[in-house]
SENULO-501754 format. One record per residue (C-alpha): z, x, y. Coordinates in steps of 0.05 Angstrom, whole numbers, padded with zeros to 5 digits. Layout:
N
w, u, v
Z, X, Y
...
% end
This chain:
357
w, u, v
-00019, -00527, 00124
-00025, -00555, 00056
00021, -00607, 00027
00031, -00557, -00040
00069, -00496, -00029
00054, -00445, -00073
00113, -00394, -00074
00103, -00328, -00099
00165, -00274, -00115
00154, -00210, -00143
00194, -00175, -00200
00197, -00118, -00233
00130, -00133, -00279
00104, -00175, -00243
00097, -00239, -00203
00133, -00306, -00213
00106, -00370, -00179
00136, -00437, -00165
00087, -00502, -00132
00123, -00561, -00101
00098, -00613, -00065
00117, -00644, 00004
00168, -00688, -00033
00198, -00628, -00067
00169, -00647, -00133
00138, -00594, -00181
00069, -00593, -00183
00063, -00549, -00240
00108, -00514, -00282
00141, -00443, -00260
00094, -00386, -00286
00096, -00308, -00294
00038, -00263, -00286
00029, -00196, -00291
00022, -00143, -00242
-00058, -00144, -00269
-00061, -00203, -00264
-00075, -00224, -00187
-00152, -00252, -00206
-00128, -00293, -00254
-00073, -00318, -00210
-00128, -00334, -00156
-00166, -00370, -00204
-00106, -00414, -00220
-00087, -00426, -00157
-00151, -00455, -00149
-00156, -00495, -00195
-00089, -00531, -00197
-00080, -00603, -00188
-00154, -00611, -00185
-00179, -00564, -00140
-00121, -00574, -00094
-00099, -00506, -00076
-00036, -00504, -00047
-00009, -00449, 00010
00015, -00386, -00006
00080, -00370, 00013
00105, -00286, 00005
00158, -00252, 00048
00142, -00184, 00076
00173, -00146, 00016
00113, -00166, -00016
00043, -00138, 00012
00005, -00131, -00056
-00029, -00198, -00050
-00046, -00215, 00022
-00108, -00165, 00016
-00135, -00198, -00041
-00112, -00279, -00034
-00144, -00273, 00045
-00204, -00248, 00026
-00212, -00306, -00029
-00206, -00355, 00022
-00131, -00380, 00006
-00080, -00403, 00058
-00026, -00344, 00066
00032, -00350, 00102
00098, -00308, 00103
00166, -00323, 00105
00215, -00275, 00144
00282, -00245, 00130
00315, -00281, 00183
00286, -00351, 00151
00317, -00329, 00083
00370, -00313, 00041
00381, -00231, 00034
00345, -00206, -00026
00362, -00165, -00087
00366, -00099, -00093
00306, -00103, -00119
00255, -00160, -00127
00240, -00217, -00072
00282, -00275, -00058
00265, -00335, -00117
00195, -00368, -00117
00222, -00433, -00108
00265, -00415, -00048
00196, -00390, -00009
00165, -00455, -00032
00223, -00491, -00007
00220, -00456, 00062
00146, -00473, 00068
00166, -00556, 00056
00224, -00560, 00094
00199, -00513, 00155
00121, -00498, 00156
00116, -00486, 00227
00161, -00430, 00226
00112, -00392, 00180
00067, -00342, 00195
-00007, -00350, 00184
-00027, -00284, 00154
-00103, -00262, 00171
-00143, -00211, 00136
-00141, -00176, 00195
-00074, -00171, 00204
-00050, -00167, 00135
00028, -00178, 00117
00043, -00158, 00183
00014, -00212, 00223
00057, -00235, 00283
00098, -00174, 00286
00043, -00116, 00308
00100, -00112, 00382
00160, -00100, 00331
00119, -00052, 00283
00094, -00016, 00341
00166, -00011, 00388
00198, 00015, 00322
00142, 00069, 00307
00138, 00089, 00381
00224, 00096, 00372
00207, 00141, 00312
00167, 00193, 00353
00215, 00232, 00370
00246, 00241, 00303
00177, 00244, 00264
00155, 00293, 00320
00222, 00341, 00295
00214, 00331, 00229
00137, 00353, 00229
00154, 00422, 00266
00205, 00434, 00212
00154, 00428, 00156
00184, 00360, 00131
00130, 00312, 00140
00063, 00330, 00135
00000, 00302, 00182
-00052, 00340, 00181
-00067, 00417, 00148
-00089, 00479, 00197
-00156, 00466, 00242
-00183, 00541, 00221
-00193, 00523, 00137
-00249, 00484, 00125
-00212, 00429, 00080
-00199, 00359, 00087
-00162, 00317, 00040
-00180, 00248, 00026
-00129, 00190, 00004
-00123, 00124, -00026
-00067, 00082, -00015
-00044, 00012, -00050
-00083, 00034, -00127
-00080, 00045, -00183
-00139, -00019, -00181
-00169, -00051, -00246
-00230, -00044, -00212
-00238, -00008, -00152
-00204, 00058, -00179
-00253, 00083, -00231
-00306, 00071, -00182
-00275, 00114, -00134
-00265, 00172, -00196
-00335, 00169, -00207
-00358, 00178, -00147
-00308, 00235, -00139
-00331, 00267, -00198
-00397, 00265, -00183
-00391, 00307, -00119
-00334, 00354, -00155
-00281, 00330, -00100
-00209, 00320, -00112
-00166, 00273, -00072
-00088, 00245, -00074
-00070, 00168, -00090
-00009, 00137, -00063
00005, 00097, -00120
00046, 00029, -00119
00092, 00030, -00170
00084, -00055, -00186
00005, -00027, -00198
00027, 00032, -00245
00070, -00005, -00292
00008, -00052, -00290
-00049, -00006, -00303
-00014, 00061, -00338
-00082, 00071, -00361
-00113, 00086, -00291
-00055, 00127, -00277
-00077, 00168, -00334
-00142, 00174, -00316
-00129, 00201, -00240
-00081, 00250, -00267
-00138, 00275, -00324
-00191, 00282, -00271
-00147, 00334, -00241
-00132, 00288, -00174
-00057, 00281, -00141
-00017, 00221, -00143
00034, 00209, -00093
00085, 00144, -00084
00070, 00088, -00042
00136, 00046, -00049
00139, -00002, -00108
00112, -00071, -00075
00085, -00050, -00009
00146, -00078, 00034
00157, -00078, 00109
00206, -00020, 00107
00247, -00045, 00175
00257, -00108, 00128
00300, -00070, 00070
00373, -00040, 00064
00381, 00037, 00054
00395, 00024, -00015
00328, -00023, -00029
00289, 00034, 00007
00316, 00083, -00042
00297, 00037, -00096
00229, 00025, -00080
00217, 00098, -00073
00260, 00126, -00139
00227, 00058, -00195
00156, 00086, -00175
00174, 00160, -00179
00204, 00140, -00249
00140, 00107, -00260
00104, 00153, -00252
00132, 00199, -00286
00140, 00164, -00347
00060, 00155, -00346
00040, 00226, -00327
00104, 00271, -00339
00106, 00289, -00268
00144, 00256, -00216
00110, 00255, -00133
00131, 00301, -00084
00090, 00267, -00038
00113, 00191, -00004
00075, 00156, 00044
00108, 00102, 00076
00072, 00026, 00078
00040, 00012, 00149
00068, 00085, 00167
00128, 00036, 00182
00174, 00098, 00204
00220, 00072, 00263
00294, 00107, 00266
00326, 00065, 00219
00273, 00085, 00170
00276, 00151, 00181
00350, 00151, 00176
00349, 00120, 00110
00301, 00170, 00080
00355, 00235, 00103
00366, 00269, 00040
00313, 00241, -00002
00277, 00286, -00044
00204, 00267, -00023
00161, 00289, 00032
00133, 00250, 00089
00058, 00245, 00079
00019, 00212, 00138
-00051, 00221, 00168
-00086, 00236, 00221
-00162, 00197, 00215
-00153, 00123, 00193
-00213, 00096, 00157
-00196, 00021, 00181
-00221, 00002, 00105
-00165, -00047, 00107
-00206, -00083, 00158
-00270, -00088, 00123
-00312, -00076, 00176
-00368, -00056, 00136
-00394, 00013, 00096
-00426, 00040, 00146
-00377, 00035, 00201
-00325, 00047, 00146
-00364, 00122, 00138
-00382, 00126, 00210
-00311, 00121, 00230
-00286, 00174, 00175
-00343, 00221, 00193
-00327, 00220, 00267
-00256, 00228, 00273
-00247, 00284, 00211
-00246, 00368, 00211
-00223, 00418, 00192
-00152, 00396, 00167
-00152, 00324, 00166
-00119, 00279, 00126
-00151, 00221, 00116
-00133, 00144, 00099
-00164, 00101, 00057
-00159, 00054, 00003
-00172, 00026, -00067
-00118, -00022, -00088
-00085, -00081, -00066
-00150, -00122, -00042
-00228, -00126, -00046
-00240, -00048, -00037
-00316, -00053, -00046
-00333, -00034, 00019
-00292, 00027, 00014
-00334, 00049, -00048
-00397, 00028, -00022
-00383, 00078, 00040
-00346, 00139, 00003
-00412, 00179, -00010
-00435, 00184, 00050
-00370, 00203, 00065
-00366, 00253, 00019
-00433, 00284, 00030
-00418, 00285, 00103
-00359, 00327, 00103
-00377, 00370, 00051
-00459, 00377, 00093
-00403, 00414, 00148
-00379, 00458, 00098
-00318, 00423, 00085
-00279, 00426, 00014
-00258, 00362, -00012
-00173, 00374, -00037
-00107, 00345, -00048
-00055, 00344, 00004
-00016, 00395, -00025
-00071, 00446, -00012
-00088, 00420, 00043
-00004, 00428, 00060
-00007, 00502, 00035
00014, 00546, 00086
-00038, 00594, 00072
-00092, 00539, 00069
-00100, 00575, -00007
-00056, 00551, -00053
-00035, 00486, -00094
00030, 00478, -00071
00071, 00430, -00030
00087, 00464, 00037
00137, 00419, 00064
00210, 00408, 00050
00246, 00343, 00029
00278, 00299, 00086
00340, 00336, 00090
00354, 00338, 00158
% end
């Protein structure tokens, strides 16, 4: 690891950083940057000290930047609850306190890899808490509370993007979208939508959905009740401030759902949105296998996950018309989740039921 750490806290507008050294000692002065502001903040990184970038430390309430700091080649690591301090309600633990974890204990740090994103090192913990969730998911979809996939006799399938709105990456994606006449949902991150209103806008005027992704794209099994709540209700209000309109739909980071999760979403007044074809975008393994693996695994009904925020999403643009053109070569109409969730297959409305169980 380097001998700078780099620690990097998120707030509610943005991101605060603190760099020490290995004796402690600042390198540079604390700085803020906006939520918009994540090249820029590459780009300093860089160049600090004289080209001596330090590590990047996050904890795993924070998967905005892993996406995009990986794929630029910087040192990620992240810092778990269990090495920390509990957090606020909401907002990450202080920059300098992740900084001071990474001096004082590197090794017990975890390397994050592009391919494994924020949630490198715990895939067996992720996976036992899903698998727990089953059960409970598997209730809650027969009673028309969360939503997976739409009826396999309608010829509709409903794109998504996760982790947006992107200064970049989403009006390429409307574009392209427009250009074919399709309509698709974004789950937005609320850190992204106080950041880029304007995008926001421009979804919602193109006649798409928009749905909430969580506020900083957290490991739910990693937050309280109450800072699950949060995450969910600041990018609701978000949103609505921006568009008029608050989400019915919330899609949970990682599809992180284990019981606890599950519990702690009782009597919220979103539905469960998941999926049922996984582009594997997030992996970047290429346009054409992006689009290959989209165009093999989707029908009638599907509900399919992809992305446009929260790192390098070119590939994911580079593959969406042949995506596009493939499904809709089958006869397949290109809509949003909630007509996809209509239990007619017909209409525009949400289907489902809030988590009321």
């Amino acid at each position: 690891m380097s001998t700078r750490y780099a620690g990097i806290a998120w707030t509610g507008t943005g991101y605060r950083v603190e760099v020490l050294d290995g004796a402690g000692r600042r390198v540079a002065e604390p700085s803020s940057w906006g939520g918009a502001q994540v090249a820029e903040l590459i780009s300093w990184l860089r160049e600090l000290d004289g080209g001596r970038t330090p590590a990047v430390v996050l904890e795993s309430t924070n998967g905005l930047l892993d996406g995009p700091m990986t794929a630029a080649g910087l040192e990620v690591y992240r810092a778990d609850p269990w090495l920390l301090p509990p957090g606020p309600r909401f907002g990450s633990v202080p920059a300098e306190r992740l900084a001071e974890q990474a001096r004082n204990a590197p090794d017990a740090l975890a390397r994050v890899t592009a391919e494994g994103g924020s949630l490198t090192g715990r895939a067996e913990e992720y996976f036992d808490g899903v698998r727990r969730g089953e059960p409970i998911l598997a209730e809650l979809k027969a009673a028309g509370r969360c939503f997976e996939h739409g009826r396999r006799d309608v010829p509709r399938v409903a794109l998504t993007f996760d982790d947006g709105p992107d200064p970049v990456h989403t009006r390429q994606v409307l574009d392209i979208l427009d250009r074919y006449g399709a309509r698709a949902t974004f789950f937005c991150v609320g850190h992204h939508v106080v950041a880029l209103p304007d995008e926001v806008r421009r979804i919602a005027a193109a006649g798409h959905e928009l749905g909430n992704h969580s506020w900083s794209h957290p490991f739910l099994f990693d937050l309280t009740p109450d800072q699950l709540g949060e995450q969910i209700d600041r990018t609701a209000e978000a949103l609505a401030r921006v568009t008029g309109e608050a989400p019915t739909w919330f899609r949970p980071p990682y599809g992180a759902l284990s019981p606890e999760v599950l519990a702690a979403l009782e009597g919220h007044s979103t539905s469960l949105t998941m999926w049922d074809v996984d582009a594997r975008d997030w992996a970047r393994p290429g346009p054409e296998r992006i689009a290959a693996t989209v165009l093999e695994g989707a029908g009638p009904g599907s509900v399919v996950l992809m992305h446009e925020g929260a790192g390098d999403r070119g590939q994911t643009v580079q593959a969406l018309p042949a995506i596009v053109e493939g499904l809709l070569e089958r006869g397949l109409e290109l809509v949003t989740v909630s007509e996809l969730s209509a239990p007619d297959g017909t209409e525009g409305t949400d289907g489902t039921r809030p988590l009321d169980r």
